[in-house]
C-alpha positions as CSV (number, residue, x, y, z in Angstrom):
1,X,103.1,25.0,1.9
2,X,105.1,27.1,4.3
3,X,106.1,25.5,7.3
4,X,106.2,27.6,11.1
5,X,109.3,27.3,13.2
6,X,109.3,28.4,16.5
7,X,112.0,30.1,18.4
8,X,112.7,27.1,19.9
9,X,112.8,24.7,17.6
10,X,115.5,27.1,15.9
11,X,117.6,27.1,19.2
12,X,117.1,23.0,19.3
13,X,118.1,23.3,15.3
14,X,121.4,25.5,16.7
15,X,122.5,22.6,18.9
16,X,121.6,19.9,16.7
17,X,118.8,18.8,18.9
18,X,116.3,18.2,16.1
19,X,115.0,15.1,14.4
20,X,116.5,14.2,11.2
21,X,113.2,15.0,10.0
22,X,112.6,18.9,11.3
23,X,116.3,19.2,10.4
24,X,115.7,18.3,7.1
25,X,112.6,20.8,6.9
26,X,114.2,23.2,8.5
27,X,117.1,23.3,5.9
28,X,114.8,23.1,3.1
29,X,113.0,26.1,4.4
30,X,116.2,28.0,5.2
31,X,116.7,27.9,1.1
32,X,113.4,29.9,0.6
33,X,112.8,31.8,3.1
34,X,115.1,35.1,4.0
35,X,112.3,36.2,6.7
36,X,113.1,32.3,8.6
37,X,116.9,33.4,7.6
38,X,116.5,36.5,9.7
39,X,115.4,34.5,12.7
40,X,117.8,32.1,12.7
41,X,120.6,35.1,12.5
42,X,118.8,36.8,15.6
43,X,118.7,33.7,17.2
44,X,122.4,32.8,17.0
45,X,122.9,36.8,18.0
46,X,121.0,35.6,21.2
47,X,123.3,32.5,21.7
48,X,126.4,34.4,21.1
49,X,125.7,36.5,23.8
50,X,125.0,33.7,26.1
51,X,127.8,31.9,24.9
52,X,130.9,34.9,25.8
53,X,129.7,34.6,29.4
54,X,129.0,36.7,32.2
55,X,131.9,39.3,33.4
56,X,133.0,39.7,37.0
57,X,131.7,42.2,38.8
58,X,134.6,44.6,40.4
59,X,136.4,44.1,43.2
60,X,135.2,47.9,44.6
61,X,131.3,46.2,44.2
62,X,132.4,42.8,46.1
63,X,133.9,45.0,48.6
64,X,130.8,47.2,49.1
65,X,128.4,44.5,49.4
66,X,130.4,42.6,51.9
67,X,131.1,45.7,53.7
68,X,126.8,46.4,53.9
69,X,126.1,43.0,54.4
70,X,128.4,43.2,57.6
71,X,127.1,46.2,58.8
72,X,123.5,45.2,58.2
73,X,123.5,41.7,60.5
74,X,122.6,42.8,64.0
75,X,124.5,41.3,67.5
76,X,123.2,37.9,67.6
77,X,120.6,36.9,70.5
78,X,121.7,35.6,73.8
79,X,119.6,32.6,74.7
80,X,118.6,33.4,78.3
């Protein structure tokens, strides 16, 4: 009988948030099945990528967007 991970339960699996059960499955199907083998790899791609973080955007961009931003606000209203 084959069992059906989903992509989720392989992310849960990646942070140990399984049941000893579905962890045990899981395993047991990681032995037999390269296909299951390849998901898990693309799967801790996917967290790898998440996991190196987001880079800073440059100082010229910052610069530009506060510069628009400031030029886009109009005068404020007077209350009469």
């Amino acid at each position: 009988m084959t069992l059906l991970f989903t992509p989720e339960e392989l992310v849960q699996y990646l942070y140990n948030e399984t049941s000893p059960e579905r962890t045990a499955e899981i395993n047991a199907a990681l032995q037999q099945d390269w296909t299951l083998r390849e998901k898990l790899e693309a799967v801790k791609d996917s967290q790898r990528l998440l996991n190196e973080g987001l880079e800073s955007p440059r100082a010229e961009a910052i610069t530009n967007i506060l510069r628009y931003a400031r030029e886009s606000v109009s005068e404020p209203v007077q209350p009469h």
